[in-house]
N, C-alpha and C positions, 0 to 999 in steps of 0.2 A: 373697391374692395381693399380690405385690411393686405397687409403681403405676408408673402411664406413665412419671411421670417419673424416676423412682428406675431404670429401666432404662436413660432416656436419658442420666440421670447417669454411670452404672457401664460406659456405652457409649460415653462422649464421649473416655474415653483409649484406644479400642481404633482402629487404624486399617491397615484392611484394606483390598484390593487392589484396586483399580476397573477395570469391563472396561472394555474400548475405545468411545469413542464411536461412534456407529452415525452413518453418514452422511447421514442424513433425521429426525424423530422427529415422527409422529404425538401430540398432544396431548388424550388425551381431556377434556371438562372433564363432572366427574360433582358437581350441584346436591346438595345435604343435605336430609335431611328436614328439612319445612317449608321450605322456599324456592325460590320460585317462579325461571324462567328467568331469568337475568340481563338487564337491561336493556339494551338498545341500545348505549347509551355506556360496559358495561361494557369494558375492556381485558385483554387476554393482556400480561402483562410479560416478557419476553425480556431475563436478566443475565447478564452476564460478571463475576466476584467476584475481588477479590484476598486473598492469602493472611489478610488480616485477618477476611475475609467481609463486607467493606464491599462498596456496589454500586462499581464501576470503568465501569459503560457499561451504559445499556439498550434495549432497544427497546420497543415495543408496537403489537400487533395487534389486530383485534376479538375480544373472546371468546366464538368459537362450536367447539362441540365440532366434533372431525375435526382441527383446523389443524395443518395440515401445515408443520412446519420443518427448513431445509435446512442441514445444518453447518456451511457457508459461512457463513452468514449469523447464525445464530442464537449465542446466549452455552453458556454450562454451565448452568444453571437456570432454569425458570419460575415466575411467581406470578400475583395477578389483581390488578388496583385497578378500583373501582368503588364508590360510595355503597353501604355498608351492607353491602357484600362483604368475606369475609376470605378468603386460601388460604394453605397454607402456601409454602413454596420446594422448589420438587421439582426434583432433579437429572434431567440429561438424559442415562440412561446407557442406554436400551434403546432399540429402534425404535418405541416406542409405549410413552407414562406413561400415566399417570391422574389429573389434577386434583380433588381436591374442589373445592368452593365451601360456606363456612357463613356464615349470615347474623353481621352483624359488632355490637360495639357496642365503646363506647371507656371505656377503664379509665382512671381515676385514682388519682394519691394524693400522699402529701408525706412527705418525709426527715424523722427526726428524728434529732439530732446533740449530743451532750454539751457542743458548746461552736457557739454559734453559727457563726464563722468557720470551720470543718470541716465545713459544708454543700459537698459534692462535685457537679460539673457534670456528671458523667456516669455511664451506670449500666449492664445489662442485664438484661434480665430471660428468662428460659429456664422454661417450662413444655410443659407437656399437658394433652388431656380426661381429668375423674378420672371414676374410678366404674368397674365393671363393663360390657365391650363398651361402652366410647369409643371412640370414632377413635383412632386410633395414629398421630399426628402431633405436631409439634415446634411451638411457639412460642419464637421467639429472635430479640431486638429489642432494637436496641440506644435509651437512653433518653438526654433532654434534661432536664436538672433546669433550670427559669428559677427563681428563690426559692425553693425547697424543694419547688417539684413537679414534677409529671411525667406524662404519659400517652400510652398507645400503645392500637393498635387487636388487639380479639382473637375467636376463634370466638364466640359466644354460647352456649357450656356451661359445666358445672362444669367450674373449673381447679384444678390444682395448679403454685405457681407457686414459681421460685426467683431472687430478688434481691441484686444483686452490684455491689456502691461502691466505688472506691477505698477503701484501709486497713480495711476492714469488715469482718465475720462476715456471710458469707450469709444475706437472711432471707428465710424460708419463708412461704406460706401454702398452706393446703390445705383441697380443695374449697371453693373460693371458686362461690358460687352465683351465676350471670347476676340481671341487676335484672328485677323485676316488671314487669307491663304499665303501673303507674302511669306508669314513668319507664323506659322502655324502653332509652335511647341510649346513658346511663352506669352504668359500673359504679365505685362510689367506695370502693376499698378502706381508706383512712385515714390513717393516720399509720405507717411503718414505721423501726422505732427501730433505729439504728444504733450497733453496738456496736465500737470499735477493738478487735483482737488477733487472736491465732490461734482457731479453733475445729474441734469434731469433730463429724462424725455418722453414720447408717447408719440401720437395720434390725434391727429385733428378733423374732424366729416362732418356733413353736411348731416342735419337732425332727418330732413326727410329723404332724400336719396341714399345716404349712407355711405355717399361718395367723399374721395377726399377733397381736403380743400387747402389749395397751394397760397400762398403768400398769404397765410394767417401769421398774426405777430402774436408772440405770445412773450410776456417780458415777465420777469422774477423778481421780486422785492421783498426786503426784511419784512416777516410779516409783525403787525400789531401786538400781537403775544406778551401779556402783560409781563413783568420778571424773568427779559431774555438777559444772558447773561454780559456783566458788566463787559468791555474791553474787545470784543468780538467787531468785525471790520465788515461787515456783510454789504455788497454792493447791487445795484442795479444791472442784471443784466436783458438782453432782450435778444431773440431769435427769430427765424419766421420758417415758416413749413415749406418743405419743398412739396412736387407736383403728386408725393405721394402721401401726402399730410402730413410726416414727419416731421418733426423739430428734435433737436437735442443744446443746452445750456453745460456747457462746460468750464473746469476754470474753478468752480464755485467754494467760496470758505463753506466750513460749518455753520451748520446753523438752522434755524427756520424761518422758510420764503412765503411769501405770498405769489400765486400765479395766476397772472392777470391774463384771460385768450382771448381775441379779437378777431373779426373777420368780414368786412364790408356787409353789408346788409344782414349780417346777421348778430342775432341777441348776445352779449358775453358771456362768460363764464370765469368767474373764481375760484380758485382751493385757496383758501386761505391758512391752512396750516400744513407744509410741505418740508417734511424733516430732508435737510443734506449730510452725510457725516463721509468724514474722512475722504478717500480714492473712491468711495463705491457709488454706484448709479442709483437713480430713485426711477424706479417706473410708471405712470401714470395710467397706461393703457389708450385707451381713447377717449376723449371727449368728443360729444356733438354739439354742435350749435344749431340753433332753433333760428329761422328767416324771422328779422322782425315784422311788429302787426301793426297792422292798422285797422281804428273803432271809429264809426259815423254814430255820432252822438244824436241824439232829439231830447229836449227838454221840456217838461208841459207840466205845471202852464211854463209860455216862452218866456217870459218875466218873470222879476223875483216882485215883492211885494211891495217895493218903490218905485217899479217902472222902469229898472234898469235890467242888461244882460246878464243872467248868471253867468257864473266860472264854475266849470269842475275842474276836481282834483283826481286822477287816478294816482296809488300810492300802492305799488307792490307788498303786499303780505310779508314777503321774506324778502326782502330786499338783498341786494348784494353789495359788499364794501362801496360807496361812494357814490351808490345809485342813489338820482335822486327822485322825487314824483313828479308825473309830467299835468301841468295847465294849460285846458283849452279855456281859451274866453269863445264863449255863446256867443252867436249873433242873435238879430234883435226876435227872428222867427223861431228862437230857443235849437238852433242847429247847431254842430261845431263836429270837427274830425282832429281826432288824436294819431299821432304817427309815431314810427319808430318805436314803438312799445316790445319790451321784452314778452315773447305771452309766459303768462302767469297767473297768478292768481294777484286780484289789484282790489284794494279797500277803494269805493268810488264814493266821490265826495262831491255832492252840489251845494255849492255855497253860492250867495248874496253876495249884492255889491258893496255889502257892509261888511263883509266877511263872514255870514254867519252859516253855520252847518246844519243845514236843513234836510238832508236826507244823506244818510249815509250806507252803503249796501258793500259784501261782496260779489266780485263778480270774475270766473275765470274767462281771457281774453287771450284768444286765438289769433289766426292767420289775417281773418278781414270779419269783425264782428260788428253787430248796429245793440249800440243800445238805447237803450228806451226808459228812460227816468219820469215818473209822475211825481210833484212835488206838493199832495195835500198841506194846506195853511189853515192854522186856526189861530185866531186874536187873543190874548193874554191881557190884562190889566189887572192891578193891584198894588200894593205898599209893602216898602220894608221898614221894620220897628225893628231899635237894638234897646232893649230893657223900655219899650213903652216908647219910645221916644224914636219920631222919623232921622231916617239912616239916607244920606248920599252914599250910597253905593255901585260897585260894579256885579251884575247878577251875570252868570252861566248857568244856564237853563239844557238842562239834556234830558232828552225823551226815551230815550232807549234806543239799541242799533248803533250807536256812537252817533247820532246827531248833537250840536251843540250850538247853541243860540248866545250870543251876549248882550245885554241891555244893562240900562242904567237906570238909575234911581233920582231925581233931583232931590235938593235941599229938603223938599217935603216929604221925602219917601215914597215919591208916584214912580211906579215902573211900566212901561205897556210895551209892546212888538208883538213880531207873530214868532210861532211856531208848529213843529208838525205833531199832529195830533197824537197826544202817548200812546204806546205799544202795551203800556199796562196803567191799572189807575193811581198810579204815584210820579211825580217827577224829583229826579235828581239835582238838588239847584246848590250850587258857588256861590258864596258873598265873599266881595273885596272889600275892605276899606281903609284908609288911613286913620290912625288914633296917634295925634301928634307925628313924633316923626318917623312912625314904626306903620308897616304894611299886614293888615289883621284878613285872615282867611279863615270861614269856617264855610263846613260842606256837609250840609244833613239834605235827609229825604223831605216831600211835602206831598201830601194828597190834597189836593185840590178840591175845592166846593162842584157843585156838577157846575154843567156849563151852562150860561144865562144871556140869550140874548145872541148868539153865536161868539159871548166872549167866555174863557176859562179864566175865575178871577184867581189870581196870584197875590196870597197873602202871608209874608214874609217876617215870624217872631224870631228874633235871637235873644237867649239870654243875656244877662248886663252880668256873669259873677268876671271876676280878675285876680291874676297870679302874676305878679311882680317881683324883683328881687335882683340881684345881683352874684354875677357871677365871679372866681376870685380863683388864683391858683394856692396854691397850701401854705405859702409866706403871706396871705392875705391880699397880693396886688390884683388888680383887675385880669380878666383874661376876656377881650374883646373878642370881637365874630364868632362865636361861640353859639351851634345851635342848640337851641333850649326847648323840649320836648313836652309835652303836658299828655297823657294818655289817662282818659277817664276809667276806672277802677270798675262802674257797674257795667253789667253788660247791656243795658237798657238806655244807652246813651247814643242821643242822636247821631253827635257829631264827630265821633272820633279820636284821632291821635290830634292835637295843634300845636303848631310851630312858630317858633321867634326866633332872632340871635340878638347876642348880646352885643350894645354900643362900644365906643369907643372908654366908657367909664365902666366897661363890665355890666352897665345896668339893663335889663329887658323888662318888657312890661305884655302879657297875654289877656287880649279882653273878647266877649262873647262865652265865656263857660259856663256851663251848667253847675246846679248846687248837687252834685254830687263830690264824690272823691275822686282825685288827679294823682298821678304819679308823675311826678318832677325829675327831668335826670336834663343835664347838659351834656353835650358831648357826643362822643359814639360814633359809629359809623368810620372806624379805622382813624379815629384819634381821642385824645387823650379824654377821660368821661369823669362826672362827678358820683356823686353818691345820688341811689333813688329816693327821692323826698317824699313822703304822702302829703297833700293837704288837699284836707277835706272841707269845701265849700258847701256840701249838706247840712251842715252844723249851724246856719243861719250867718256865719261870715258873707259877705258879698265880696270880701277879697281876700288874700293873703299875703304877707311879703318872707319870701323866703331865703337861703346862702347856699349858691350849691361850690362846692369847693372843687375844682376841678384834682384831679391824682395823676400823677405821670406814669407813662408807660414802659412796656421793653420793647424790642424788636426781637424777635423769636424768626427763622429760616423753618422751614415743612417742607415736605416733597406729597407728592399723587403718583403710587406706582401701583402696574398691575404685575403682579410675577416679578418682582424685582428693579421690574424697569420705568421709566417715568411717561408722565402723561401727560405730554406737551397741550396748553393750550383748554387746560381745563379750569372751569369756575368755581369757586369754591364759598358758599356760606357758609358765616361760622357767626354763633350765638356764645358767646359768654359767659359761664357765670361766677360769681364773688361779688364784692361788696360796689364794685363799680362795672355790672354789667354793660358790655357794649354789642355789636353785631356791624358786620361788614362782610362785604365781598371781594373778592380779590381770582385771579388768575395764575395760573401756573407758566414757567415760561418753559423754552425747549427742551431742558431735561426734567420736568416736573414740578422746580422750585418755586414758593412762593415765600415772601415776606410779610410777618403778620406784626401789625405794633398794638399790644397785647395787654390790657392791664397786668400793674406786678403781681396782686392776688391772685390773676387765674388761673384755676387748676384742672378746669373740665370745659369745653363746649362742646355742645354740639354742632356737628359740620355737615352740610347738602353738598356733595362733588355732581357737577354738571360734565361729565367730561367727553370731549369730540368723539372719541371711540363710540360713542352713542350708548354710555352707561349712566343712570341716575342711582344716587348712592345717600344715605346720609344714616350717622348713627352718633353716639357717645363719645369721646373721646378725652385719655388724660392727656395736660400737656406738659411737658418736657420745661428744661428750666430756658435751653436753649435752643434744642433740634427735637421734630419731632416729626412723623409722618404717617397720611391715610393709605393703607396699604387695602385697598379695592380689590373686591373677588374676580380671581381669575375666571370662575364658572360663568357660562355662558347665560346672558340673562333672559329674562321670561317678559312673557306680557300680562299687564293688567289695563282691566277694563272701570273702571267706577261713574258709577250711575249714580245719580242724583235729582228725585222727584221733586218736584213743588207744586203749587197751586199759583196760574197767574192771573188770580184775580183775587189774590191777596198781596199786600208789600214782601219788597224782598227780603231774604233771610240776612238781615246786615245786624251789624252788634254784633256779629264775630266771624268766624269761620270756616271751612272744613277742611281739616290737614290728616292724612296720613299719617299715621303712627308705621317704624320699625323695629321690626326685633333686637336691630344691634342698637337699641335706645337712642332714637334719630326722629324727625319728624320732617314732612316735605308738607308746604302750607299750599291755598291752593294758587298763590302767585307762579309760583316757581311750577306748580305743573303745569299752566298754563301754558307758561314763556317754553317750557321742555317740548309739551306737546307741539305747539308751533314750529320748534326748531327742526323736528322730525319727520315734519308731514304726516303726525298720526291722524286716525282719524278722529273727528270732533261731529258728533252727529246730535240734533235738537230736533225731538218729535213733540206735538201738539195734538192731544185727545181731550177736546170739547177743552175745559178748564184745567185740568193736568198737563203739567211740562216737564219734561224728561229730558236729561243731557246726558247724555255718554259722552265719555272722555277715554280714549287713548291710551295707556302707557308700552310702549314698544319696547323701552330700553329699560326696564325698571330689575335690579339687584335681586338674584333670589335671594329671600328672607319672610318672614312672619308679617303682618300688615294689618293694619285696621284702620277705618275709618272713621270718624265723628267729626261732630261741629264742634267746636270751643269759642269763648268767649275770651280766652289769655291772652297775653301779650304773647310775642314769641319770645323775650327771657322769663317768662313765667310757662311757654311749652318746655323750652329749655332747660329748665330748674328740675321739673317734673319728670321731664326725657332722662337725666342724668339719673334721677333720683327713686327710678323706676316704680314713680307716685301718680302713674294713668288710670285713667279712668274704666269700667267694666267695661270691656270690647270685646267681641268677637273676633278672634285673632284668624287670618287665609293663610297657609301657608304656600309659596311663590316657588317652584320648584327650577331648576335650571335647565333653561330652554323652555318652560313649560308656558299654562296659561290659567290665571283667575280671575276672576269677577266681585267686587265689591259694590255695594248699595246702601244711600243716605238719605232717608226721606227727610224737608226739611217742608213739610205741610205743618208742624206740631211747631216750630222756629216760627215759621211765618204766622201762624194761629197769634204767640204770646207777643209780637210787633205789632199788631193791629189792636190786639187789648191794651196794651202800653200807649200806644197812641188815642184809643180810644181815652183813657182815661187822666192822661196830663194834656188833652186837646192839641190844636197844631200848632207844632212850633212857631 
């Protein structure tokens, strides 16, 4: 069990409502074992306290049980004084308390101080009785240092006590034992060594008994925290719990740590963002840790499709800093056991002895779990053509479920292997390939012919259009590595956004596009960008060659505050716009700060704050020449829920996307809710009625504000244009109240309709 005082710790920032004083208050006074009736000359202490909890005025009466006090007269709290007596201070909140009385004796001890002249004159000290059924009372008294000592009077039990110096690390002791009958009066604790800086501590138990757990190491490290500040000296410290779980880190610069807990046989735990400032303590409370698990695997069939052992892969959902996924290799009767596993929730992966991902599921993994993997296989054959003409290629083939298969293509454009049967009737397929000395990717959808023969044939068109050109900074010399972006303009395009960079001569060359229109920009992504180029390959060109001229940037400082104060540890998107639209993400470090390098034109983006506190935020924003900052609602946020219908036995809704619109002229696409929802443990729930699929989605921590939903087809600097430019589309607008809760709804049956008639009619890619 937790101890006395570790509750009165965890209880001393809670402050809750006090009844009314009663207009009379009967004072019982209840003696302790062993101690006889108080003597004659003991006293009832009668105080009135001011907001410091210094005495401001008292009275005193004889201490005999029954005494009756009249509100008039009396203060807010009672105590006792008398030889050899101790009580605590009992508030006067009912018609009748209850006084202890326990026999007293008087504690000593002395400061010790890294530098003489930093012996501090005042102190307090705040404990309770330790041990199993003690008293459940407070000791808090404030101390007098004369030359480096001190002493105050206290129950005569084991204590657990907490000490507190100007510029100091709190220090502890615990179960400190009353003196013997030799020396009955004092109890002489020693020398209590004072350390300058910030420090942290808590509680460490066992997840299923709730016990503590002694000799856990629990070690402090700079945490990750992108834009901590320059010059800061923050070190490695490490601790370990004593037999009451306790740890304490002292000593500590400012800053923010990461804390790593550890404890034989059982799972870790991280916080990874743990503010220190200044003298003052950081309190954690408790953590538990979970006994790791162990999973008896079965495989079937027990082979993969060449006759060799599969490998699974389990991979935690939410991983924690540094964790990494664990690999069983199968034996040959498709059996294998996983150990040490954190339980959690684990992506489980069976892969081939080629590597390939043939079945992929979640699955949450307890104490001692068996799982049971069935791995249907179906035969694939077919050809990849780039403009007509056979493609040596690398294919990735995914079914759905995050399965993923890789196969290749020879000289002729033959590709065959197995995979597991689609989840719906489209497959997601990756082509690789080299064109000269550049590495060309394009990623469309393909519906497959039905299956013939027990094969499903795979027949693989890319277009032959091309976007070439060279890249150059504004004196005209090359700007080498430089990624170079092409995003098709119709919303009816297979394939997406495509990527290149630029050679050593500036020059890039993009092949596979469609004869539609491209938007061309270099750059971005938190450096320096070119101007957006259209070229339109619709026009019966089969290529282009274009000049995008890269423009240099600023470096602009922001902060993320909520109430004034910063918000260490928060992510921050930000969308661009002017003449050299960019987008990036970036992080805030321990006081909020982030660094943004910034086209010189820009004067507005819009920004998504991801921030630990568990708030998602994003809206319009001007920016400053130099400083500027998202100053995030203090009001307590709300939940939303957003539903999204389809049909899955139509293709996906792909050609654009569904983002969230907000009031303060922001948008959240649906990446970012995604990656949010995950981070939270919201819930994510997929219902299936005959051919209707339905997903709910989550939002726990979302910003009260106005909200709407739609599909788009935009880039996000053309959401972003729009977001600023308050040029949205007709939506019906929720409004998200604080603390509250709404529901938003996206049928995307009439999306999926107009991809299947687009397909229908320019045939398969």
């Amino acid at each position: 069990m937790q101890s006395t005082l570790s509750l009165l710790l965890a209880l001393s920032a809670v402050v809750l409502p006090q009844p009314a004083e009663a207009e009379s208050v009967i004072v019982h006074v209840a003696p302790q074992s062993g101690l006889a009736w108080p003597a004659a000359t003991a006293q009832l202490v009668v105080r009135s306290a001011t907001a410091d909890d210094e005495a401001a005025g008292e009275a005193t009466l004889p201490l005999t049980d029954g005494q009756t006090l009249l509100n008039a007269a009396a203060g807010d709290r009672v105590t006792c004084r008398g030889e050899d007596l101790w009580c605590p201070e009992v508030r006067l909140r009912d018609d009748s308390v209850r006084l202890p009385v326990f026999p007293a004796m008087r504690v000593t001890g002395e400061v010790r101080v890294p530098r003489p002249g930093d012996v501090p004159v005042r102190g307090w000290v705040q404990g309770a009785p330790s041990g199993d059924g003690a008293p459940a009372v407070e000791i808090r008294t404030a101390l007098t240092v004369a030359k480096g000592h001190f002493a105050f009077s206290a129950p005569r039990l084991p204590l657990d006590l907490r000490f507190t110096f100007p510029g100091a690390a709190p220090v502890y002791r615990w179960a400190v034992q009353p003196p013997t009958e030799a020396e009955p009066e004092t109890l002489r604790l020693g020398s209590l060594a004072l350390r300058p800086g910030g420090s942290v501590a808590g509680w460490i138990h066992d997840e299923e008994s709730e016990l503590p757990l002694a000799d856990a190491t629990v070690v402090a490290a700079p945490s990750e925290v992108e834009g901590a500040p320059r010059g800061t000296h923050l070190h490695r410290q490490r601790a370990k719990t004593n037999q009451g779980g306790f740890f304490q880190l002292d000593g500590m610069e400012p800053g923010t740590y990461r804390l790593v807990v550890e404890a034989p046989e059982r799972a870790p735990q991280v916080l990874e963002v743990v503010p220190i400032q200044g003298d003052a303590e950081t309190r954690i409370g408790t953590l538990s840790l979970a006994r790791l698990a162990t999973a008896s695997i079965a495989v079937d069939p027990p082979r993969d499709p060449d006759g060799e052992p599969w490998r699974v892969v389990l991979t935690p959902l939410r991983p924690l800093p540094g964790e990494r996924p664990s690999e069983v290799q199968i034996s040959a009767d498709g059996s294998g056991t996983a150990r040490d596993l954190r339980p959690a929730e684990y992506a489980v992966l069976v892969r081939s002895s080629r590597g390939d991902t043939l079945l992929t599921r979640s699955q949450e993994i307890g104490a001692d779990d068996r799982l049971l993997l069935a791995v249907p296989l179906t035969r694939v054959e077919g050809t990849v053509r780039l403009g007509g003409e056979p493609l040596a290629a690398h294919v990735v083939v995914e079914t759905g479920g995050g399965d993923r298969v890789d196969l290749d293509s020879n000289e002729d454009g033959v590709v065959a292997g197995w995979i597991r049967p689609p989840e719906r009737p489209w497959l997601l397929v990756t082509v690789s390939w080299r064109d000269g000395d550049e590495e060309q990717q394009r990623r469309l959808e393909l519906v497959p012919p039905t299956e013939r023969d027990g094969v499903l044939p795979l027949v693989i068109r890319l277009p032959a259009g091309v976007v070439y050109g060279q890249v150059v900074d504004p004196d005209g010399r090359p700007h080498p590595g430089t990624k170079v972006t092409a995003t098709p303009s119709a919303a009816a395009s297979r394939f997406g956004s495509i990527d290149g960079e630029s050679g050593s001569d500036g020059r890039f060359h993009l092949t596979g596009l469609e004869s539609v229109a491209y938007q061309v920009q270099a750059g971005g992504n938190g450096r320096a960008a070119s101007e957006v180029v259209l070229v339109d390959l619709g026009s019966g060109l089969p290529a282009a060659d274009v000049r995008l001229v890269v423009w240099p940037t600023r470096r602009v400082a922001a902060r993320v505050t909520v109430d004034g104060q910063g918000v260490p540890g928060a992510a921050v998107l930000l969308y661009t716009l002017g003449r050299t639209p960019i987008s990036m993400e970036v992080r805030t470090g321990p006081d909020g700060t982030f660094f943004a390098d910034l086209p010189r034109d820009a004067e507005q983006a819009v920004a998504t704050v991801i921030a630990p506190s568990r708030l998602l935020w994003s809206g319009c924003l001007r920016l400053g020449e130099e400083t500027w900052s998202i100053a995030l609602p203090a009001l307590p946020p709300g939940t939303l829920t957003l539903t999204t219908e389809g049909r899955i036995d139509l293709p996906p809704a792909t050609g654009g996307r569904w983002v969230l619109l907000t009031g303060s002229g922001g948008f959240i696409a649906d990446g970012t809710l995604t990656h949010w929802n995950r981070r939270l443990d919201a819930p994510r729930k997929v219902e299936r009625n005959g051919e209707q699929l339905t997903t709910h989605l989550g939002l726990p921590a979302l910003a009260a504000d106005r909200y709407a939903v739609t599909w788009s087809t935009a880039s996000e600097r053309e959401l972003a244009t729009r977001a600023c430019a308050g040029a949205l589309p007709h939506v019906d607008w929720t409004v998200l109240a604080p603390a509250g809760e709404a529901a938003l709804e996206l049928n995307l049956t009439d999306v999926q309709a107009r991809r299947l008639r687009s397909a229908d009619a320019n045939g398969p890619p």
